[in-house]
N, C-alpha and C positions, 0 to 999 in steps of 0.2 A: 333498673330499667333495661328495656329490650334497646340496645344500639346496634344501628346496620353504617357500614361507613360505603363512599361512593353510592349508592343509588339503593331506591328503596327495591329491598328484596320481596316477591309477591311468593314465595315458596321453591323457585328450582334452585336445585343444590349443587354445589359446585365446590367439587374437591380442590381444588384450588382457586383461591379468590381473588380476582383483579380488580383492585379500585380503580377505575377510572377519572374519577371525577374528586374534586376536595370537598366533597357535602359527606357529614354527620349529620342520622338521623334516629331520635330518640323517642322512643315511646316511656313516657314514664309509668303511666297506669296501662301496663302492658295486658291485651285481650288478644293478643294476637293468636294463641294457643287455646286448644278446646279446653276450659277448665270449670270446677265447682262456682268459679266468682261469678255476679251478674255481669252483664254486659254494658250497663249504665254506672258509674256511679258518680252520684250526687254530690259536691261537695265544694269547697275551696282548699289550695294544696298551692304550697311555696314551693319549690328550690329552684337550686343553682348547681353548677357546674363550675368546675376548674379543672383547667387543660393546663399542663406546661409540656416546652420543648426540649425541657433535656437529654440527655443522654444518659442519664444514672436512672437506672433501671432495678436499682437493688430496693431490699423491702424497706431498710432503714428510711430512703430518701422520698420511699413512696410512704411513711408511716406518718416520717416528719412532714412533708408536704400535705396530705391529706389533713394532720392536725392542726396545723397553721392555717388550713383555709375554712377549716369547719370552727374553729374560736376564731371572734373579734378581736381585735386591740383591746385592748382594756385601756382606757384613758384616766389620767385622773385632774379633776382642776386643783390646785392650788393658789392660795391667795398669792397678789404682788408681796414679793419682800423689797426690801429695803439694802440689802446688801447680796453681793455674789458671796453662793454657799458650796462652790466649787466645782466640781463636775455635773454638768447636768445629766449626765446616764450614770449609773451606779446598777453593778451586781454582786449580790453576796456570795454567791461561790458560781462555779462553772462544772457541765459535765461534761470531759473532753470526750466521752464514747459515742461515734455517732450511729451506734444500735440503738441507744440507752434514748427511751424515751422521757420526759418529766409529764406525765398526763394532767395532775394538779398538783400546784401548791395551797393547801390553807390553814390560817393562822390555828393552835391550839385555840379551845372552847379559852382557857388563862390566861392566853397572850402570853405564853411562855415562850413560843417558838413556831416554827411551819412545820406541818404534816406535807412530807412530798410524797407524791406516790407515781411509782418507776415502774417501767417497763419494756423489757428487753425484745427487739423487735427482727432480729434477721436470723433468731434460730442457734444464736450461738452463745457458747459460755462465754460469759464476760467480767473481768471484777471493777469495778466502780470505784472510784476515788475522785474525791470533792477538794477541788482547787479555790481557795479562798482570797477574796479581794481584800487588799488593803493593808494584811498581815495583821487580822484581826481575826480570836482566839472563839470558837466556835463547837458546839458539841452534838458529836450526831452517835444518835441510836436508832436501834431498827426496831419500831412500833409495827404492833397488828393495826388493821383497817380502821379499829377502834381505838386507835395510839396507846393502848396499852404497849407498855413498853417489853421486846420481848430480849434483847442484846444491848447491852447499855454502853457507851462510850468506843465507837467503833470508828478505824481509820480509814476501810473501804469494807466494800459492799458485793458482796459476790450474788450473781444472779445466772442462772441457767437460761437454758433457750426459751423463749418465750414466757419468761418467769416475772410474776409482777411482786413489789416487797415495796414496802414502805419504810419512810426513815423520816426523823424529829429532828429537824435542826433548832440549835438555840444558842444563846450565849453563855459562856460562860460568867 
C-alpha cells in the first residue's frame, strides 16, 4: 500500500520531508498513479497492520517480527488430567541464531519426525546447531522440500545468505 506519514500529500515534492503531525495514511488499493487498473474495484478485502517501536532495525528482527504477526498462535485444547505432568511449556530443540528463521514445522506424512524448513534472513553466512531440551537423543538430516533425504545424520547446518534448507528432526 501507498503510505504518506503527517499529512496527506496531493502531489508537491519535497526533497526533504517534514512530518508535522503523528497521522499515518494508507491507501491500500492504491489508484493514486495513472495506471492500466480500473479506477473502481469491487470487492471485499481484510487486513491489518502492525507497527512496533523498537529500535532494532536489522532484517533479522524485521523478518522475525513480521512472521510472528502474520501466523496466529496455534492453540491446542486438551482434555482435564488427573495428575501434574510437569512443565507446562515444553520445547524440543532451540535455534540460538537470530538470522535463522523456522518458517514451518511439519509432522512427516509417517509420523517419524518434523520437516522444518529454515531460512537465513540478514544476508549472512551462518552455521546452525540445534540445542536440545531435556538431554534427549534426537536425529537431524537435511531433506529436500520433498523430505527426501539428501545428508543423513548431521550435527549443524550451514546456510548462506538468504539461503532456505530444510532438515528432519526425529528420535532416535
Amino acid at each position: 500500500p501507498m503510505v504518506q506519514f503527517g499529512d496527506i500529500n496531493l502531489g508537491k515534492w519535497q526533497y526533504i520531508a517534514k512530518v508535522e503531525d503523528p497521522f499515518l495514511f494508507s491507501w491500500v488499493m492504491n489508484n493514486y498513479w495513472t495506471s492500466g487498473f480500473p479506477g473502481v474495484k469491487e470487492s471485499e478485502f481484510t487486513w491489518s497492520y502492525h507497527l512496533t517501536s523498537t529500535e532494532n532495525t536489522s532484517n533479522s528482527f524485521a523478518s522475525h517480527f513480521g512472521w510472528a504477526s502474520r501466523t496466529p498462535l496455534t492453540a491446542l485444547v486438551s482434555p482435564a488430567g488427573t495428575q501434574t505432568n510437569g512443565d507446562r511449556l515444553a520445547s524440543t530443540f532451540e535455534i540460538e541464531n537470530p538470522n535463522v528463521l523456522l518458517v514451518n514445522a511439519t509432522p512427516t506424512e509417517d509420523g517419524s519426525g518434523i520437516v522444518c524448513h529454515l531460512r537465513e534472513v540478514d544476508g549472512k553466512k551462518t552455521d546452525v546447531s540445534f540445542e536440545f531440551q531435556g538431554g534427549k537423543s534426537h536425529r537431524i538430516d537435511e531433506v529436500s522440500v520433498l523430505g527426501n533425504v539428501l545428508v543423513e545424520k548431521i550435527d549443524s547446518l550451514s546456510l548462506g545468505p538468504f539461503e532456505v534448507k530444510f532438515v528432519k528432526v526425529s528420535t532416535d
